[in-house]
C-alpha positions in Angstrom: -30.0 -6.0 -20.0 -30.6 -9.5 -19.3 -28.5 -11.5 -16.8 -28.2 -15.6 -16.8 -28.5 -17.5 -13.0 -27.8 -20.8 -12.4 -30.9 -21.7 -10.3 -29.8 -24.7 -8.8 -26.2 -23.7 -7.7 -25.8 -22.8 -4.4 -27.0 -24.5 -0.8 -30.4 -23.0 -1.8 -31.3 -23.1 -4.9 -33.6 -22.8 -6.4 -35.9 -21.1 -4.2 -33.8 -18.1 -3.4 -32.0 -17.6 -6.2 -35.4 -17.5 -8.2 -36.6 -15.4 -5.3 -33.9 -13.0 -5.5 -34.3 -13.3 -9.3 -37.2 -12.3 -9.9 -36.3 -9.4 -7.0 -34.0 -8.1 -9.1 -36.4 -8.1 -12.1 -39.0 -6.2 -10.3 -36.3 -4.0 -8.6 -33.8 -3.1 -11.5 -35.7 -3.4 -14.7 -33.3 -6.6 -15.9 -34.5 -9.3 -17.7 -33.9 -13.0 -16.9 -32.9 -16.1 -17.8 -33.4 -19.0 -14.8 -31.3 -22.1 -15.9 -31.9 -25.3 -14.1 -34.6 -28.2 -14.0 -37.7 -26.9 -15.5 -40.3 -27.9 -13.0 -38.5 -27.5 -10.2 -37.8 -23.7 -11.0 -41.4 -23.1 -11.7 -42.4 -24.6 -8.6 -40.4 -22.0 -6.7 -41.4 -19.6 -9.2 -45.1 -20.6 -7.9 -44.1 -20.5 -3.9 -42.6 -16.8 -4.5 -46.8 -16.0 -5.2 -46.3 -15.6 -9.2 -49.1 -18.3 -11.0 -47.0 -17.7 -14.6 -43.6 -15.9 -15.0 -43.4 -12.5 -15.5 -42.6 -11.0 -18.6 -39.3 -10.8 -19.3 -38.2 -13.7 -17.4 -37.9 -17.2 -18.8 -36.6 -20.5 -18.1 -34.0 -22.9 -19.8 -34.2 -26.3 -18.9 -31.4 -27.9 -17.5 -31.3 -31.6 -16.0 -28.0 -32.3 -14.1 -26.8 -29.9 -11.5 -22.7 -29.4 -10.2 -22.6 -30.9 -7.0 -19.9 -29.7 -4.4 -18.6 -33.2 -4.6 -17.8 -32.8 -7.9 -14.3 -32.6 -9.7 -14.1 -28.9 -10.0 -11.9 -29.1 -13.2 -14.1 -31.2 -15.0 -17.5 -31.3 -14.0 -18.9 -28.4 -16.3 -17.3 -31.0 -19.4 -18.7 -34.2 -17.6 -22.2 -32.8 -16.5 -22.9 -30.5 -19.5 -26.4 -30.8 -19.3 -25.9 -29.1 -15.9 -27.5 -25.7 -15.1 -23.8 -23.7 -14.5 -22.8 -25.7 -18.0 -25.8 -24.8 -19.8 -25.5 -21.1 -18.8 -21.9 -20.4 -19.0 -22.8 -22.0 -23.4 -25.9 -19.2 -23.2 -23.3 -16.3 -22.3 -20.7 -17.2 -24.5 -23.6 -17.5 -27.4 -24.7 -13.7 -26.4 -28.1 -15.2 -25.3 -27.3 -13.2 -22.4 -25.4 -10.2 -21.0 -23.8 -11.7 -17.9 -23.9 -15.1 -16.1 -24.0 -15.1 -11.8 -24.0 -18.1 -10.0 -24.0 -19.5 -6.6 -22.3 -23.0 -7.3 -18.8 -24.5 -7.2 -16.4 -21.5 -7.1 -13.9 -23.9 -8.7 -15.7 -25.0 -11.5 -17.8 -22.0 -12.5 -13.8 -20.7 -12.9 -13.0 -23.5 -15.0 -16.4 -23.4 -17.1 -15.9 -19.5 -17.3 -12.0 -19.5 -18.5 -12.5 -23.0 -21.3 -16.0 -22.1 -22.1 -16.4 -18.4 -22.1 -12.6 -17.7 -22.2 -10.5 -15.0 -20.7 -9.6 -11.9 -22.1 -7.0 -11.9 -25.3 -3.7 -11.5 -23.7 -4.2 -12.0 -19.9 -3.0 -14.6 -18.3 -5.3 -15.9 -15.4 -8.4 -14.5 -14.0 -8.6 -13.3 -10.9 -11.6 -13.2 -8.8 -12.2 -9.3 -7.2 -14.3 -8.3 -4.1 -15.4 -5.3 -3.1 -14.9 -4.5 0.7 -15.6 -1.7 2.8 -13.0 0.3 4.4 -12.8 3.3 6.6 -12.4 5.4 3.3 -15.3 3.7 1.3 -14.3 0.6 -0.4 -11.7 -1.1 -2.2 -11.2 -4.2 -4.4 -8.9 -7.1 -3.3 -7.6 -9.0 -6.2 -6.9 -11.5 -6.1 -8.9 -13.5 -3.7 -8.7 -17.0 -4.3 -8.7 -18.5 -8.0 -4.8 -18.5 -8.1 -3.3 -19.4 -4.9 0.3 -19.7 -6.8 1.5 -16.3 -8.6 3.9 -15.0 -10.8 4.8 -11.5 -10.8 3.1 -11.1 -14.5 -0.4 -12.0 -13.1 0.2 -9.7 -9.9 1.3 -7.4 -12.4 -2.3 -7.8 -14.1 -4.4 -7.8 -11.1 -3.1 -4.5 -10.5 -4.5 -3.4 -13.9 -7.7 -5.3 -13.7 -8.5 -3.8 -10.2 -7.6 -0.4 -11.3 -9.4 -0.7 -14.8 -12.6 -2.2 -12.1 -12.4 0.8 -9.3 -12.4 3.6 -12.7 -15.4 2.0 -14.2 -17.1 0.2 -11.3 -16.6 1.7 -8.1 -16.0 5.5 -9.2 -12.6 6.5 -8.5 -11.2 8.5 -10.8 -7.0 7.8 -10.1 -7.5 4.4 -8.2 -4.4 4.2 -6.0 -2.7 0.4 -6.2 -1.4 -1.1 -2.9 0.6 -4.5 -3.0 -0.5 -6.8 0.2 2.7 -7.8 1.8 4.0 -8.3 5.3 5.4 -4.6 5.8 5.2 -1.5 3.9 8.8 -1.3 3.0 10.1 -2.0 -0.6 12.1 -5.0 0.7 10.0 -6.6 3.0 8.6 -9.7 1.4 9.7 -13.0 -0.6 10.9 -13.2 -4.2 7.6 -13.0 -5.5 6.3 -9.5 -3.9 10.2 -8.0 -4.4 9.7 -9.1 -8.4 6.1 -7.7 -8.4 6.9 -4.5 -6.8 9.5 -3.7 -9.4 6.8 -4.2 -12.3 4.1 -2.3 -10.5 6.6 0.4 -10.2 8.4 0.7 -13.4 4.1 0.8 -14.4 3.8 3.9 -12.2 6.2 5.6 -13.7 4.7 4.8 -16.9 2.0 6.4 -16.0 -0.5 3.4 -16.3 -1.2 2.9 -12.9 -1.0 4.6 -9.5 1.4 2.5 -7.2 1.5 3.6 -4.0 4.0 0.7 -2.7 3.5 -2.2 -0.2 0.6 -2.1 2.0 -0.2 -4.5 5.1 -4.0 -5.9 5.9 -4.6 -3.1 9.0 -3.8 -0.4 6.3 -5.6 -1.7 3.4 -8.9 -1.8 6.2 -8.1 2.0 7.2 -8.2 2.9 3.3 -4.8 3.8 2.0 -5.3 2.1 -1.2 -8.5 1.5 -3.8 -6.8 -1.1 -5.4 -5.2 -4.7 -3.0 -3.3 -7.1 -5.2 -2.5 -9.9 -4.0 -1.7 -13.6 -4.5 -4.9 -16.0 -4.4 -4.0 -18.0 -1.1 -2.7 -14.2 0.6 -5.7 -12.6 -0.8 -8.4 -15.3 0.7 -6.9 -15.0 4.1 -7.2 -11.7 4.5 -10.9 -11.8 3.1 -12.1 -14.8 5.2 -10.4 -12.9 8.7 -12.2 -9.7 7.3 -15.2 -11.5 7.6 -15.1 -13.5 10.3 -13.3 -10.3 12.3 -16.8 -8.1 11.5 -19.1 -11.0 12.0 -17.4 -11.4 15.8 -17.6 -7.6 16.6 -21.1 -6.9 15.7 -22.1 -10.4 17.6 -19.7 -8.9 20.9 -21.7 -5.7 20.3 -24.9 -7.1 20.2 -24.0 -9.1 23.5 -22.8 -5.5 25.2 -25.9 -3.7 24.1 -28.3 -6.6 25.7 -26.4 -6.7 29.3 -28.3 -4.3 31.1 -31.2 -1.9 30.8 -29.2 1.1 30.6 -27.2 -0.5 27.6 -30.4 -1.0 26.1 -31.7 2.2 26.4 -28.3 3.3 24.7 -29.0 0.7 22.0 -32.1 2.7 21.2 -29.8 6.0 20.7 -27.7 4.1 18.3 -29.9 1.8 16.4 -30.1 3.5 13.0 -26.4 3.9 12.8 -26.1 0.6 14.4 -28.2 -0.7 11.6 -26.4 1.0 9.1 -22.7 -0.1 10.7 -24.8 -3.7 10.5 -25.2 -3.3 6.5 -22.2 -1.9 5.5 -20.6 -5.2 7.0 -23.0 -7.2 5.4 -21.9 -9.7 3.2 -25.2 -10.0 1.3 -25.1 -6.5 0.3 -21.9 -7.0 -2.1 -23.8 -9.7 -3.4 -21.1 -11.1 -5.4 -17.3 -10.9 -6.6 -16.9 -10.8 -10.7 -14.4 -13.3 -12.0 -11.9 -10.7 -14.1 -10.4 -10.8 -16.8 -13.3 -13.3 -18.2 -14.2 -12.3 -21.8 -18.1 -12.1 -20.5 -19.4 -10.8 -17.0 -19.5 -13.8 -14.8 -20.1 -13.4 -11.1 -19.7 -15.7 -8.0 -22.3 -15.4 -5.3 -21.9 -17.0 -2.0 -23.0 -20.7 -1.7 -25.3 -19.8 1.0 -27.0 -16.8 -0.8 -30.4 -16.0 0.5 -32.8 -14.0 -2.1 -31.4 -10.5 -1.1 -27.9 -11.7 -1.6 -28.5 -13.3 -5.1 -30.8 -10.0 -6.2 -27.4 -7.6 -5.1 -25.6 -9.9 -7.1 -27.7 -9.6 -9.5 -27.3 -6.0 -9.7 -23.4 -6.5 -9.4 -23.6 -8.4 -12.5 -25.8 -5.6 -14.3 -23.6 -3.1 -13.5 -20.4 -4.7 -14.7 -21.7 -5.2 -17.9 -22.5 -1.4 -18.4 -19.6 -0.5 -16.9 -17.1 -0.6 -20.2 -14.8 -2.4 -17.6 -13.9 -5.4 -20.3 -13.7 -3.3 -23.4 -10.8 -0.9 -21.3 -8.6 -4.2 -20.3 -9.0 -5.5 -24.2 -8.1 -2.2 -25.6 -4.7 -2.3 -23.0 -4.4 -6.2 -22.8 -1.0 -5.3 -24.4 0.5 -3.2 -21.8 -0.3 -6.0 -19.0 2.5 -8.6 -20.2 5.5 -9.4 -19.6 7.7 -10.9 -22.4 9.7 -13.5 -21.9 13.3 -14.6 -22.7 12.1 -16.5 -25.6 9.3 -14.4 -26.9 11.9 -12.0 -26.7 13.8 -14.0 -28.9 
């Protein structure tokens, strides 16, 4: 298995993404392939205590690097000298088996759909993040590449996360849960009444397992593997998830340090407060895998540290062994929705 990073995307790169890099290798067995300036990767290469780069791990040169700044749309065409560029062209060659990055979410989604292209028959990727819940986990999708949907792509979210919880996260009957603003059929606006129809007239199909409309507290408590939702609905509930465990485990911290008898409870509670700590952990995910690409991409977080780009990493090895793209282009058919005039 050998996975492709962008070295020098992300705030930063390239020490700990060849950190976590070369983690990974020594970790997971996976061979690598660190795309960015030369000396530059070498030199952190060098910092992380290796004097020549292990085998199995090499380096592509790459002069011009994706700013932030940049046009999102067109700055993997404008800058194609630049690391993301350069490996997005290796993975759509087969020089590698999946690409991860820590760059500009919008243009590694640009590169990845007119360089790498999506899958035969769907119609826009969706990006799909694992999250914990008080079941085990669950995959929102979508979270943020289309913030304006139609009931077809909801339609294939559904599919995609299903086709990703079977293969990726374990579950054998993944049940499919529509984010809207209550769990009755009606509730909602044109969209989520049009995509609720399609999801359902696909559970009785028998492709998928639609268990209706589900709000953001139950999707947390676990009543669903599978959230669909529209990008801009989908990133809101993700970024509050966040930001929601990020201020309870700071409040908690601040309870536990009052007094010397919260202390001494601290002590009591510190391995499953540690464990609470890491399930919460965005770092742990590591990163969320653009579906519906042809080729594994993932996106890690701009401010990955080493441990967050090695789990992403691993995310990235095990979506490429997972069969996950072969199932959606052996059912790519089933996931559209003709219109009046291909009808015609």
């Amino acid at each position: 298995m050998k996975i492709i990073v962008d070295a020098m995307g992300g705030d930063n790169a390239p020490q700990a993404l060849v950190q976590g890099a070369l983690e990974a290798h020594r970790l997971h067995g996976v061979e690598i392939i660190l795309v960015g300036r030369a000396e530059e990767v070498l030199r952190a290469v060098e910092a992380c205590g290796e004097k020549t780069l292990p085998a199995g791990v090499e380096v592509r040169d790459a002069r011009e690097v994706v700013e932030i700044a940049d046009d999102p749309a067109t700055a993997f065409k404008v800058k194609k000298d630049s690391s993301l560029t350069v490996g997005l062209t290796l993975l759509k060659e087969g020089a590698g088996d999946a690409f991860a990055s820590a760059g500009s979410t919008g243009a590694l989604l640009s590169g990845a759909t007119l360089l790498v292209k999506r899958i035969r028959g769907i119609r826009r990727a969706a990006m799909g993040p694992v999250f914990p819940t008080a079941a085990g986990q669950a995959i929102l999708c979508d979270c943020g590449a289309n913030a304006e949907c139609t009931p077809e792509y909801l339609l294939q979210f559904a599919y995609l996360g299903s086709y990703y919880a079977k293969r990726v996260l374990g579950v054998a009957e993944p049940r499919v849960g529509l984010l809207n603003i209550g769990a009755e059929a009606e509730k909602g606006d044109t969209l989520r009444h049009e995509a609720y129809a399609l999801l359902r007239e696909a559970d009785a199909a028998g492709r998928i397992r639609f268990v209706g409309n589900i709000e953001a507290n139950t999707a947390m408590e676990g009543q669903a593997d599978v959230v669909v939702a529209d990008g801009f609905s989908g990133n809101i509930m993700l970024k509050c998830m966040e930001g929601t465990s990020g201020f309870l485990l700071h409040q908690l911290k601040s309870v536990f340090l009052s007094s010397l008898l919260t202390k001494l409870g601290a002590l009591l509670v510190k391995r499953d407060l540690g464990a609470l700590k890491k399930e919460l952990d965005p770092r742990e995910s590591g990163g969320t895998p653009f579906l519906g690409i042809s080729r594994p991409v993932i996106k890690a977080h701009g401010s990955s540290d080493a441990r967050a780009v090695c789990n992403a990493i691993l995310r990235a090895k095990e979506y490429a062994e997972s069969g996950f793209i072969a199932d959606v282009e052996a059912n790519a058919a089933l996931m559209r929705v003709e219109r009046p005039a291909e009808k015609a």
